[in-house]
C-alpha positions, 0 to 999 in steps of 0.5 A: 570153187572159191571166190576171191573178192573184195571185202564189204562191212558185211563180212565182219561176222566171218572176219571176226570168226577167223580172227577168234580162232587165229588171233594173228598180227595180221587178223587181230581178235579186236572187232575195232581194228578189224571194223577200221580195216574193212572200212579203209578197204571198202573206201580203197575200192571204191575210190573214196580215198582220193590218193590211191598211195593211201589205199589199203585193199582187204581181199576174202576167199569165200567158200562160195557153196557154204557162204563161209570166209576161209581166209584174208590177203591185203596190199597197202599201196605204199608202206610208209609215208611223212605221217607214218613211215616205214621203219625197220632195221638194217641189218650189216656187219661190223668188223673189229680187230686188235693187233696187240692180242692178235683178235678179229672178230664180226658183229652182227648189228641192227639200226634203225631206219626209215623210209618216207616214201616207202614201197607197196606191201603186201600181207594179211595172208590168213588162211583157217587152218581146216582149209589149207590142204588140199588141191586148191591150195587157198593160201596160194589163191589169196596170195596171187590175188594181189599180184593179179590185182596190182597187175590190173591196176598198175599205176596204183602201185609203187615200183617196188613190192615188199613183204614182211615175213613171220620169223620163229615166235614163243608158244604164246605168241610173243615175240622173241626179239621184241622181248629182248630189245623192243619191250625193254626200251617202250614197256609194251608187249608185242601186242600192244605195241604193234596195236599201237604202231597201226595208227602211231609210230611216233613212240618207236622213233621216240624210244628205240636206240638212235645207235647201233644194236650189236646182236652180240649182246642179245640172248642166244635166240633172240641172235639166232632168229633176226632175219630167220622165217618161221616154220609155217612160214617157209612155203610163203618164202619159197612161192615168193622166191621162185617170183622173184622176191629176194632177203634184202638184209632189213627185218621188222624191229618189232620181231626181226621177221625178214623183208623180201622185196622185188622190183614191180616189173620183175615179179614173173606173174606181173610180167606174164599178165595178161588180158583177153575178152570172154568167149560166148562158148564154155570150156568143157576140156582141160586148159592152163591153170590160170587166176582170172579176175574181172573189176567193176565201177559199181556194185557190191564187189569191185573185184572178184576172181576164181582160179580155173582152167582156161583156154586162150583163142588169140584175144578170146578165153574160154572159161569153165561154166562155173567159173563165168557164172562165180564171175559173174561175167557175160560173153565179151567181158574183158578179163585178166588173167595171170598163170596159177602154176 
């Protein structure tokens, strides 16, 4: 059984071993960036950043029988803010026509928007790759673990939800867009450019064009990919879909990976949320596949939940043996619940 959980400075070492091996945007190899992300998690958590729309949440799966992190998903409780908006490109269409040649034509065009007041986020889903197959579907898990914990804490978070998806990148890992508009107007890689963007955005509003971009001027994959999902991103899209999440015609300026968005109340697992105190008698048949999670107000973990099956009794669940017991909950705990299938 995993464990999903909040994350503690002592999971650097697991972190940083994920982090070698994958070397993502969302898990960079730079054992600062991910000190500074554990650090602003275990405050969020905790309650030490005053403002919860300043709290950014870092969750692990742990492999609990070999004390091993097999992935990371992360919620920002708002995306954008006066500091550091949020900044994309919309993406439209621009119609011309010419009588005296008798010639209409459409562009593509990308320009550059903000947004102060941004919605929540979510991302950092990282799974190691010897772990994603399998009945229990890890990446699937870290991923409702957001909803469920956005749905156990409701005020916490903004009415809208939006996730930024990965489009198709280069074998190396650099952006396509990025080498075709970003790089040419700021001189930096894709890497040190989204390094840099973590803690100042101030140099993409600085630099990037004010003016509209016509993609008809842009090299012939770096047209086809604005707005495009990646390959081993498309079962994301799929899962976040049949929720409720919707293209919502804005990309990433950095690498025109697509954003979907869903209102708050609207996303299926919010609506189906639900809580009910634990039963002193263990399941031992089947039930509904559900991810369950328990909060704390002290302690190492604030947050832990497996995925089990469950059998509901009115306002009492009975739970699997194992999974009280990697909860670490005792009979007439409150629990939440939310459906896994």
């Amino acid at each position: 059984m995993f464990l999903l959980r909040d994350v503690q400075k002592t999971d650097l070492p697991g972190l940083k071993r994920l982090a070698a091996v994958l070397n993502t945007v969302n898990l960079p190899n730079n054992e600062e960036t991910l000190t500074e992300l554990i650090d602003k998690s275990v405050k969020s958590f905790t309650g030490k950043v005053k403002d919860p729309f300043e709290r950014e949440y870092l969750f692990v799966l742990e492999d609990v029988r070999h004390e091993r992190i097999v992935g990371t998903s992360l919620i920002i409780a708002q995306h954008g803010t006066y500091d550091a908006p949020h900044i994309f490109f919309e993406v439209s269409e621009r119609e011309h026509y010419s009588a005296s040649i008798e010639h209409h034509v459409r562009h593509k065009v990308l320009s550059i928007a903000y947004n102060y007041e941004g919605p929540t986020e979510i991302g950092g889903l990282v799974v190691e790759p010897q772990s994603r197959s399998g009945p229990n579907k890890p990446g699937k898990q870290l991923s409702f673990a957001r909803f469920l914990f956005i749905a156990m804490n409701r005020r916490h978070f903004r009415d809208r939800v939006l996730a930024e998806l990965m489009p198709p990148l280069l074998p190396d890992g650099r952006s396509i867009l990025w080498e075709a508009v970003g790089k040419k107007f700021t001189g930096l890689t894709y890497q040190e450019a989204d390094r840099l963007s973590r803690q100042n955005k101030e140099f993409i509003k600085e630099l990037f064009p004010a003016n509209d971009i016509y993609c008809t001027l842009l090299p012939d994959r770096a047209r086809r990919i604005v707005g495009e999902v990646g390959p081993e991103t498309k079962g994301v899209q799929r899962m976040l879909e049949r929720i409720g999440f919707r293209y919502v015609e804005r990309v990433d300026p950095f690498d025109g990976g697509p954003h979907f968005e869903a209102h708050t109340q609207d996303i299926s697992l919010v609506r189906r949320f639900r809580t009910a105190r634990l039963s002193p008698e263990d399941l031992v048949s089947d039930g509904e596949d559900m991810l369950v999670g328990v909060m704390r107000d002290s302690g190492r973990n604030r947050f832990r939940a497996v995925r089990c099956q469950v059998r509901f009794d009115d306002q009492v669940a009975s739970l699997p043996e194992e999974a009280r017991e990697t909860l670490g909950v005792t009979p007439g705990t409150r629990l939440s619940f939310i459906p896994f299938e």
